[in-house]
C-alpha positions in Angstrom: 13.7 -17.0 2.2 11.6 -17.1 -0.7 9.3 -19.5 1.0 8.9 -17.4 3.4 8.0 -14.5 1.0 5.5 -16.1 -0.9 3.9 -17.4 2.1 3.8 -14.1 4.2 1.9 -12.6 0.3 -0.1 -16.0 0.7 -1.2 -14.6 4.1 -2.2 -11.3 3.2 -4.3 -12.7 0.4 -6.4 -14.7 2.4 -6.5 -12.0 4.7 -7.9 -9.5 2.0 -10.5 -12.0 1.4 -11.9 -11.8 4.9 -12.8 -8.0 3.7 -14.8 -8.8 0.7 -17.9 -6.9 -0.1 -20.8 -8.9 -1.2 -23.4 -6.9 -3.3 -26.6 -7.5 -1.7 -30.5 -6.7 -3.3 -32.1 -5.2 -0.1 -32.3 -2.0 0.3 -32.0 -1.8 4.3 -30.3 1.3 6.0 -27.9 -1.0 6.9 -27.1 -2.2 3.7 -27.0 1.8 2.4 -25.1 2.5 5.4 -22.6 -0.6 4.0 -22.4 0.2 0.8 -22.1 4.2 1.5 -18.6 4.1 3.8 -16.6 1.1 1.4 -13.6 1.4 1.0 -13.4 0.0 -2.5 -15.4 2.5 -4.9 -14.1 1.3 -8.1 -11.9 -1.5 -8.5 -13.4 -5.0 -9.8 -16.6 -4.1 -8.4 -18.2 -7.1 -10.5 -16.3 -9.6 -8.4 -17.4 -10.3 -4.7 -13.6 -9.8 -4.0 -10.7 -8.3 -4.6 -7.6 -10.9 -4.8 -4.1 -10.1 -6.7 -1.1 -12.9 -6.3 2.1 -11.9 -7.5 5.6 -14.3 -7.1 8.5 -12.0 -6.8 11.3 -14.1 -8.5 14.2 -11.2 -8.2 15.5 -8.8 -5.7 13.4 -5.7 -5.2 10.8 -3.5 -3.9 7.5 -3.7 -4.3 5.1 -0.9 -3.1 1.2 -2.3 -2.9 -2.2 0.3 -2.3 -3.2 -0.2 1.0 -5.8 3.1 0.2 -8.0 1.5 -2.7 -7.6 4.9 -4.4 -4.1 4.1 -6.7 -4.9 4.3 -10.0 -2.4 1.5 -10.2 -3.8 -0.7 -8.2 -2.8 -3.6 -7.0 0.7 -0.9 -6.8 1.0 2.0 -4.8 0.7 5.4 -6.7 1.1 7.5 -3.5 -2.8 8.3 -3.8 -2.9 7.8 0.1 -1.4 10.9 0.2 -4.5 13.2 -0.4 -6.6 10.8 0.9 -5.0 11.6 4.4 -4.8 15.0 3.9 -8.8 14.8 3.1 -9.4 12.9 5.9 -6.9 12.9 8.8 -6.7 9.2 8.0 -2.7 7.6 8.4 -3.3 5.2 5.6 0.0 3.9 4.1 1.2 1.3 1.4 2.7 -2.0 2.2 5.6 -2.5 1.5 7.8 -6.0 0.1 11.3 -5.9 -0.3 13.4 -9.1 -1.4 16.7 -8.7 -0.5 19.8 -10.3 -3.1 20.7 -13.4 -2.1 24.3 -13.3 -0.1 27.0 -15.6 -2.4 
């Protein structure tokens, strides 16, 4: 089950990687229009992407920012909230849950 876990988080990394933003110097109004709409306006703006790995070792939920707004990103801070309000979006947090193992 674990396996599983880590590879299903494994997954979505390397799926958040297919979003990265690369800074670029040109000044195109495509690049403006790029840089204008992302999502991510102020988390590890330095790198050219945003990775987090975490193992879960014990039973539990964990609640991860889907928004880019938490201000405890990588968690959830239920910052989509106002974001949806503000924008009719239907943005929501992912959620992991690892249930106790059955003796």
């Amino acid at each position: 089950m674990m396996m599983k876990l880590l590879a299903t988080l494994f997954v979505l990394v390397q799926t958040a990687a297919a979003f990265s933003v690369v800074p670029s110097t040109s000044t195109s109004s495509t690049t403006r229009l790029f840089l204008e709409n992302r999502i991510n306006e102020s988390i590890d703006l330095d790198s050219p992407k945003v990775a987090t790995m975490e193992t879960i070792d014990s039973p539990g939920k964990k609640v991860y920012c889907r928004c880019w707004q938490s201000g405890t990103f990588p968690l959830c801070d239920g910052a989509h909230v106002k974001h949806n309000k503000a924008t009719g979006d239907n943005v929501g947090p992912l959620i992991v849950t690892v249930p106790k193992k059955e003796e």
